[in-house]
Backbone bond lengths (Angstrom), bond angles and torsions (degrees), N, CA, C in turn:
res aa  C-N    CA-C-N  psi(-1)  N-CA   C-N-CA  omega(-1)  CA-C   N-CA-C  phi
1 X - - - 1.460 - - 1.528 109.02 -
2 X 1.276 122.32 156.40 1.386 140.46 -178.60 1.307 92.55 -54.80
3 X 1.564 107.23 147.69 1.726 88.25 165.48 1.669 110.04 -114.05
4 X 1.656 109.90 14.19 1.128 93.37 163.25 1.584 106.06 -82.23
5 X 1.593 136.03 -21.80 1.051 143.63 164.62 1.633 111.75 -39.33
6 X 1.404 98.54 -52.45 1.752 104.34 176.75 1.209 115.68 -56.83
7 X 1.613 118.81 -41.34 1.559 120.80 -170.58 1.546 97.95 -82.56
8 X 0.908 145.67 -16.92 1.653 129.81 162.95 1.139 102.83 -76.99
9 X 1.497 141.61 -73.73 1.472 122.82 162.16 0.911 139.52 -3.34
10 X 1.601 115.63 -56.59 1.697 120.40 175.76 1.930 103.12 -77.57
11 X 1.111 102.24 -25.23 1.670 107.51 -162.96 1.733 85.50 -76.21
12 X 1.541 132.34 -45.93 1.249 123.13 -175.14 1.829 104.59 -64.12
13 X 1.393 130.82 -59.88 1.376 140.12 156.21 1.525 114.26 12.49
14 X 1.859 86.60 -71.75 1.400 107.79 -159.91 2.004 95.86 -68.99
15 X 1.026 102.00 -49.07 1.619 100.39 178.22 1.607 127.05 -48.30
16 X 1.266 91.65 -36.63 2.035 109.10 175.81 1.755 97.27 -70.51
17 X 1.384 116.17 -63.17 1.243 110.14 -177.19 1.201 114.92 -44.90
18 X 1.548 121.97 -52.27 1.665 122.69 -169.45 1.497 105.87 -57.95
19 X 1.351 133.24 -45.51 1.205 160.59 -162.28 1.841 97.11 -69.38
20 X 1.067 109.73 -41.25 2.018 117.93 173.26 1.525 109.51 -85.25
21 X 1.318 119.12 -16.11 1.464 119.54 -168.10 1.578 97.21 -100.02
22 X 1.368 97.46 -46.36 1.958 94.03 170.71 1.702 113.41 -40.78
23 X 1.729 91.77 -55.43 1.343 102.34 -160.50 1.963 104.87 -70.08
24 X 0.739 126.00 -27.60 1.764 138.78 130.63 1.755 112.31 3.80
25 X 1.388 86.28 -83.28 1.642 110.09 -166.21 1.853 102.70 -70.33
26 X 1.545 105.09 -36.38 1.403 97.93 -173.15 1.543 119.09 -83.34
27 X 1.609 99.99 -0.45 1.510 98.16 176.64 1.279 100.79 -87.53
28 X 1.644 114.97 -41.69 1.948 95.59 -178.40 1.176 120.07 -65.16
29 X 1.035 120.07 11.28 1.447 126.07 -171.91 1.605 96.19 -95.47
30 X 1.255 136.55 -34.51 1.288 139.49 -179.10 1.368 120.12 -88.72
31 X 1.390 115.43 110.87 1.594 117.00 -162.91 1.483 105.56 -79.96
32 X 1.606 111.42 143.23 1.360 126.83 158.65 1.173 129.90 -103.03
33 X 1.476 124.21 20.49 1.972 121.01 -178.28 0.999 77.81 105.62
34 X 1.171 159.51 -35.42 1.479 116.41 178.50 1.233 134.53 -120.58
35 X 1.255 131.62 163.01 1.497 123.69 -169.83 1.681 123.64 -58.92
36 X 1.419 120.56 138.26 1.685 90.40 -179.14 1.606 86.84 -168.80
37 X 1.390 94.67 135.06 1.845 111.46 -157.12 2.027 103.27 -58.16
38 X 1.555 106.56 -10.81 1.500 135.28 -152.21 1.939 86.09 -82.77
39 X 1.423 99.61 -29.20 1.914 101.33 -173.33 1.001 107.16 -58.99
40 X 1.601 124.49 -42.20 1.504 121.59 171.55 1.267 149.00 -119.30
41 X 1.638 91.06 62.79 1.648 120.85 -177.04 1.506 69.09 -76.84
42 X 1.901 88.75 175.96 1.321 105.94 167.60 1.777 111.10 75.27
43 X 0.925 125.04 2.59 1.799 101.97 -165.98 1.359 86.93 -143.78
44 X 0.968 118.53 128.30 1.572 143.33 -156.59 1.602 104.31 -140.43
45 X 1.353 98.75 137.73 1.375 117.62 -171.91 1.937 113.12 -118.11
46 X 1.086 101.06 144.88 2.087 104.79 175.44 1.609 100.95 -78.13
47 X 1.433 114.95 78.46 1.354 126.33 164.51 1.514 110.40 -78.40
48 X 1.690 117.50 94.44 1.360 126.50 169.74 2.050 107.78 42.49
49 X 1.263 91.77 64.76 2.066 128.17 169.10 1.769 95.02 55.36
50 X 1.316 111.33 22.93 2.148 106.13 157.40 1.539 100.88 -138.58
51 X 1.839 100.74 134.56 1.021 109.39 179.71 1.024 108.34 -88.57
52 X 2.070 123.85 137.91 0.942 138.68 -100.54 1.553 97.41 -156.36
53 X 1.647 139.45 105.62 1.391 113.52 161.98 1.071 108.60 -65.10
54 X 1.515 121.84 159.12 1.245 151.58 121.09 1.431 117.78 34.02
55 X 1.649 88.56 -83.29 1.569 120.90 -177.79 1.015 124.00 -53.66
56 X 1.718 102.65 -27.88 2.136 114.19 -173.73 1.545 77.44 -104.70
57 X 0.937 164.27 -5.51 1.655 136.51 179.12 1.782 103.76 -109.65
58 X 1.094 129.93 -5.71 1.284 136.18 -167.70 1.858 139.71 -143.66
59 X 0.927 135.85 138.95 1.345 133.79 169.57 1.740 97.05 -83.69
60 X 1.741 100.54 116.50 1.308 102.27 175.46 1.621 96.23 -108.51
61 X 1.434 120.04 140.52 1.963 118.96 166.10 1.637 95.31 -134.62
62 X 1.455 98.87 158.81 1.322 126.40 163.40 1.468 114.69 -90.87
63 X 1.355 127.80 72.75 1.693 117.71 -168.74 1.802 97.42 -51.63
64 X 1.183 101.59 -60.67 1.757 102.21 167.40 1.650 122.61 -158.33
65 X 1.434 95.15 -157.42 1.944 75.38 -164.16 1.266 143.97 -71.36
66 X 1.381 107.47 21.97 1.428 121.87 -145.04 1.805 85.94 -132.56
67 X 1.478 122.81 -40.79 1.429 117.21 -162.48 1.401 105.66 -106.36
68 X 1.668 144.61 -161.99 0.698 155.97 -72.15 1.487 126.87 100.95
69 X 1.437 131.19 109.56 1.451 121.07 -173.29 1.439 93.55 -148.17
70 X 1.452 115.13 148.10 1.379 126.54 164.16 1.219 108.08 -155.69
71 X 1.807 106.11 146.43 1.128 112.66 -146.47 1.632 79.49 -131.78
72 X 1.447 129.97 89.24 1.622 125.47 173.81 1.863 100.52 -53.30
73 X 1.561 92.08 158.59 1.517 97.17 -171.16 1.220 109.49 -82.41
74 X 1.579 118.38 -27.93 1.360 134.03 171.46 1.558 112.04 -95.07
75 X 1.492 107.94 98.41 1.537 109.41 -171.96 1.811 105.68 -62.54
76 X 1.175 128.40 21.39 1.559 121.23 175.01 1.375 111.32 -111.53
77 X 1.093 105.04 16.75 1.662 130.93 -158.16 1.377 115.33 -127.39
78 X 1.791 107.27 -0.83 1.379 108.82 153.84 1.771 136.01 -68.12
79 X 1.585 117.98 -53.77 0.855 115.36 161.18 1.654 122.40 -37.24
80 X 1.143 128.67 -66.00 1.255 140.76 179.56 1.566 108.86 -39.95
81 X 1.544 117.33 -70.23 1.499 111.57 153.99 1.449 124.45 -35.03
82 X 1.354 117.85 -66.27 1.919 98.91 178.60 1.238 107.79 -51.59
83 X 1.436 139.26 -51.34 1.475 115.98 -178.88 1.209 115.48 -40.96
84 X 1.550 138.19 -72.48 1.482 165.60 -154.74 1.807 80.46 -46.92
85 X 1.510 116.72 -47.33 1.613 113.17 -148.77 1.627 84.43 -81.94
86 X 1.203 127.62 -51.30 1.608 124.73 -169.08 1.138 110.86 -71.56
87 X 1.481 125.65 -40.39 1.865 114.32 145.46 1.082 149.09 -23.34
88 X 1.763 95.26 -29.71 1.527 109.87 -177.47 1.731 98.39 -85.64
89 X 0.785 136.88 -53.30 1.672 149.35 159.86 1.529 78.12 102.27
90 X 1.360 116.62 108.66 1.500 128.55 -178.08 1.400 98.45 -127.36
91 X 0.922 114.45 -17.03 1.773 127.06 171.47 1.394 96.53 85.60
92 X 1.378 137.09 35.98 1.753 136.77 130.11 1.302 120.41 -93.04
93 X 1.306 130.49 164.13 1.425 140.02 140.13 1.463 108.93 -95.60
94 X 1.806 103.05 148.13 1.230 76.93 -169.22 1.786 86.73 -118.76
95 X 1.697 133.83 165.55 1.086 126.81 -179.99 1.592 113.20 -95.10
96 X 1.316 101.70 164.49 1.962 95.37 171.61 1.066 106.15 -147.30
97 X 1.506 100.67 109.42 1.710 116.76 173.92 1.680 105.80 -71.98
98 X 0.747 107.27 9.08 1.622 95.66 179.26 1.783 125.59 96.63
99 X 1.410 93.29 -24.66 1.813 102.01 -177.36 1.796 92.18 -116.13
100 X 1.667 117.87 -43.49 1.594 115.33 -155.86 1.571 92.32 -135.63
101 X 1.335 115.53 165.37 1.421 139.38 -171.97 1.482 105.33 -108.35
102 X 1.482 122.92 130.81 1.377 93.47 177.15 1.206 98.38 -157.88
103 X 1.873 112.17 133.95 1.138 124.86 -154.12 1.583 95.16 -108.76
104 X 1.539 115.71 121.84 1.405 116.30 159.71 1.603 116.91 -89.85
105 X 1.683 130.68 114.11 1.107 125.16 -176.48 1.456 110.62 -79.40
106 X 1.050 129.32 112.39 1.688 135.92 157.42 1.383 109.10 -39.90
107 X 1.465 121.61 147.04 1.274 138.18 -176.96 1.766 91.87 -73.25
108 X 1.414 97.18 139.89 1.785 93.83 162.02 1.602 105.36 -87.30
109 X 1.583 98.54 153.35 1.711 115.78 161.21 1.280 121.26 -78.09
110 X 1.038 130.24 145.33 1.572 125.86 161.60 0.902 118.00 0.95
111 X 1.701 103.73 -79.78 1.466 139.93 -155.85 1.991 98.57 -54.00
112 X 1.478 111.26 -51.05 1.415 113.63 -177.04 1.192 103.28 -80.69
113 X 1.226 148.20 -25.67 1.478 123.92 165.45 1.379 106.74 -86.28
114 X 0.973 152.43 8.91 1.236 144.76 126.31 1.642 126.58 -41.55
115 X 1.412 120.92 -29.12 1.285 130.01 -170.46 1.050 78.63 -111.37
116 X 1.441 158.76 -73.51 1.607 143.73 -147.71 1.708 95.93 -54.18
117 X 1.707 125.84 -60.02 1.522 114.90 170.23 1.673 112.07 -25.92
118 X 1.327 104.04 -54.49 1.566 94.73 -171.61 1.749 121.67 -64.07
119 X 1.377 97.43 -51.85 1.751 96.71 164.56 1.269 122.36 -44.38
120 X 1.502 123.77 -32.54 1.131 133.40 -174.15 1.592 110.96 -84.36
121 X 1.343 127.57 -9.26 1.374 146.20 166.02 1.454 95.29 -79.08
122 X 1.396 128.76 -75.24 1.334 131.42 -154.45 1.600 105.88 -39.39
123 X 1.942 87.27 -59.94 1.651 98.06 -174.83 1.817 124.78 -39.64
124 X 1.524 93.92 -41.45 1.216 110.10 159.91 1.401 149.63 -52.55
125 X 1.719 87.77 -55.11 1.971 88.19 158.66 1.644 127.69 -81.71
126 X 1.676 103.64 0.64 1.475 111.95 155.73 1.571 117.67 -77.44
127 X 1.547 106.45 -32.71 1.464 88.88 165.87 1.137 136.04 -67.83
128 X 1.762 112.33 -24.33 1.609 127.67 -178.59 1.776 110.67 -76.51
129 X 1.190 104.67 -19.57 1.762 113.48 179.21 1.641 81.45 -76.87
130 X 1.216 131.42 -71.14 1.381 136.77 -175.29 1.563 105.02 -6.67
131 X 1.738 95.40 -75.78 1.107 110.37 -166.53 1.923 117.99 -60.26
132 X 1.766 95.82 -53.43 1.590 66.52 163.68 1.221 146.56 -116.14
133 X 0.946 93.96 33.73 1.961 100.53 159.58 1.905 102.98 -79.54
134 X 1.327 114.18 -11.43 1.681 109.07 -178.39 2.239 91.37 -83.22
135 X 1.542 81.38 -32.93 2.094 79.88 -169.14 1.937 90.43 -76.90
136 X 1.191 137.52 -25.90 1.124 122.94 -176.11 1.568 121.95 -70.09
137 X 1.972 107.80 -39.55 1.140 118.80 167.10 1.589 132.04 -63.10
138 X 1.126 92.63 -25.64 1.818 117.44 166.30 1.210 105.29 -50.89
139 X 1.458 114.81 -84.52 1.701 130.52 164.81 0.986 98.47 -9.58
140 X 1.396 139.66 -73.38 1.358 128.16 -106.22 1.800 88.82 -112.42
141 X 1.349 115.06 -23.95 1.466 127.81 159.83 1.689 111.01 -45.98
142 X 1.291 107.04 -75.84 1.315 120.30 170.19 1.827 131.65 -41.95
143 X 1.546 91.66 -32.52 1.580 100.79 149.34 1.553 127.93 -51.57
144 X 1.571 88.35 -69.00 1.276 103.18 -171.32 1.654 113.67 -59.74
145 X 1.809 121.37 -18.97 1.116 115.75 -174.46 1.990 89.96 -93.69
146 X 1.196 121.38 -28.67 1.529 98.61 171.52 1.647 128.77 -74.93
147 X 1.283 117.98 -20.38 1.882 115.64 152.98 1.504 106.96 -62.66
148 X 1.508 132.41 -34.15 1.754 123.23 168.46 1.466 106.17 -61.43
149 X 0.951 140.75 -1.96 1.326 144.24 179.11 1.659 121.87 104.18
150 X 0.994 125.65 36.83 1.470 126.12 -166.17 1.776 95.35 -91.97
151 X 1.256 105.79 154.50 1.953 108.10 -171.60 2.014 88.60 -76.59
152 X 1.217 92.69 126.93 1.399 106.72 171.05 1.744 122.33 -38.82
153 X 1.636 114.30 -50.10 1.542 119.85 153.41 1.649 126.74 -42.78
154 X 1.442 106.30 -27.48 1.595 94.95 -173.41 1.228 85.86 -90.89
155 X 1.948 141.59 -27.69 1.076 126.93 -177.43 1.666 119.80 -55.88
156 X 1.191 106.67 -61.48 1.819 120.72 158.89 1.533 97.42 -24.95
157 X 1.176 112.56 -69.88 2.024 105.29 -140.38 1.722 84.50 -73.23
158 X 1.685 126.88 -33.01 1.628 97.90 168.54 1.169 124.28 -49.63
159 X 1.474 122.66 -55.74 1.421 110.58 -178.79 1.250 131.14 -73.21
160 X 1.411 112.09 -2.86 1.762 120.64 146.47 1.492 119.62 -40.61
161 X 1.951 93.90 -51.67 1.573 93.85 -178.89 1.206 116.90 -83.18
162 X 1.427 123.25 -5.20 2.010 116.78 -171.14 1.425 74.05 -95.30
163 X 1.163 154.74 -30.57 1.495 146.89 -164.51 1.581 101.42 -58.81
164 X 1.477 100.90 -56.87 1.616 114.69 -154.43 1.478 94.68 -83.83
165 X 1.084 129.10 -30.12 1.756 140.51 166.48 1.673 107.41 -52.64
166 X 1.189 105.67 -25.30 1.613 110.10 -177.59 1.568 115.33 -92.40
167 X 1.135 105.66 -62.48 1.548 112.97 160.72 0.897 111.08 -54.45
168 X 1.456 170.58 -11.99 1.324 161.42 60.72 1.717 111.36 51.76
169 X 1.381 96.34 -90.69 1.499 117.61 -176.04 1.438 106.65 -66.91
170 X 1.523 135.32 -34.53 1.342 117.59 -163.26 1.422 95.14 -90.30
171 X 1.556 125.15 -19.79 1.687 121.39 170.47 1.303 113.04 -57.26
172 X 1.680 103.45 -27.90 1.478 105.24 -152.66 2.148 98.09 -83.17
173 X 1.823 103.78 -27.24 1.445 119.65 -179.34 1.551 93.40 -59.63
174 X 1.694 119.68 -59.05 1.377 113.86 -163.68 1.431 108.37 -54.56
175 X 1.289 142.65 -46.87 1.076 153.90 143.39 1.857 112.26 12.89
176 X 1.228 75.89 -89.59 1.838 100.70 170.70 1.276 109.42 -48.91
177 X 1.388 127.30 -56.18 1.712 114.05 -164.44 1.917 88.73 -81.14
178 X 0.877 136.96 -11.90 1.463 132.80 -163.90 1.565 104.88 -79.63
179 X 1.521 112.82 -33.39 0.962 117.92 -160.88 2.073 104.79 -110.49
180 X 1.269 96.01 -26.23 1.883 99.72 140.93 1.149 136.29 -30.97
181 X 1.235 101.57 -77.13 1.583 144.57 -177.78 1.646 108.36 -37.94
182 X 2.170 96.21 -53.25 1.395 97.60 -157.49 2.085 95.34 -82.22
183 X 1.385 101.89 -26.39 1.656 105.84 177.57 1.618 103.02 -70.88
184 X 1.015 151.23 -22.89 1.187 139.99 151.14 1.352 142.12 -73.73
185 X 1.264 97.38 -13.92 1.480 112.32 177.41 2.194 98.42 -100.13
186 X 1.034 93.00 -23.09 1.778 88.12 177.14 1.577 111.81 -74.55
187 X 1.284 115.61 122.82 1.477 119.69 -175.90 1.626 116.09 -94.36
């Protein structure tokens, strides 16, 4: 095969993969009943004038499935953290004994894991747009290298492979929200 053919191939690849690894990170980000240090990626605090995750300002643990505890390294750095955490509106409060932070997670209702399934769809069919707009841009590479003169057959059997590269990755998305879905919906 061409290997400029190969380098759009791998260049489409690499896009499907990034596009499953997002969709990865954005599911731990979505809680199912239980506690998981993954709830509070994302929420960043003004640790002495740089904003700061979580994770670099704090010891986060799961004592068990219900809590959440963090213990910032700089105990003056509690207040500032509970705001940042009630900012996030994650649907906890969190308490402060004075040394540790500690988040009790509420049981979800029906009704809210019913809408987390759906967020967890969206996220999903944003990853599958992800993916093919990476198999559309491919194509359209492979075009442009068959008007430079490439034999029309090796053009076809590429988009065989950005085809089969796609179905690939969006089996691999259904996968992921399938297996979401069923941990959020289990009580």
């Amino acid at each position: 095969m061409n290997e400029d053919l190969q380098f759009v191939i791998d260049t489409a690849e690499e896009a499907m993969s990034g596009s499953v690894s997002h969709l990865e990170a954005e599911l731990v980000k979505v809680r199912a009943g239980r506690a998981s240090a993954g709830m509070l990626d994302g929420i960043f605090v003004d640790f002495y004038g740089a904003r700061t995750a979580l994770a670099q300002m704090s010891n986060i643990s799961t004592p068990d499935a219900r809590t959440i505890t963090l213990q910032p390294w700089d105990k003056s750095m509690l207040d500032p953290v509970l705001r940042a955490i009630q900012a996030a509106n994650l649907g906890f409060n969190p308490t402060n004994n004075g040394t540790i932070l500690i988040c009790s997670i509420p049981p979800l209702t029906e009704e809210r894991r019913k809408d987390m399934v759906k967020r967890c769809r969206t996220i999903g069919e944003d990853a599958k747009v992800s993916v093919r707009t990476a198999r559309r841009d491919a194509n359209e590479e492979v075009k442009k290298l068959t008007k430079a003169g490439l034999p029309e057959d090796e053009g076809k059997g590429a988009e065989t492979k950005i085809q089969e590269l796609t179905d690939k990755y969006s089996a691999m998305i259904d996968k992921h929200l399938e297996a979401k879905e069923k941990e959020i919906l289990t009580v």
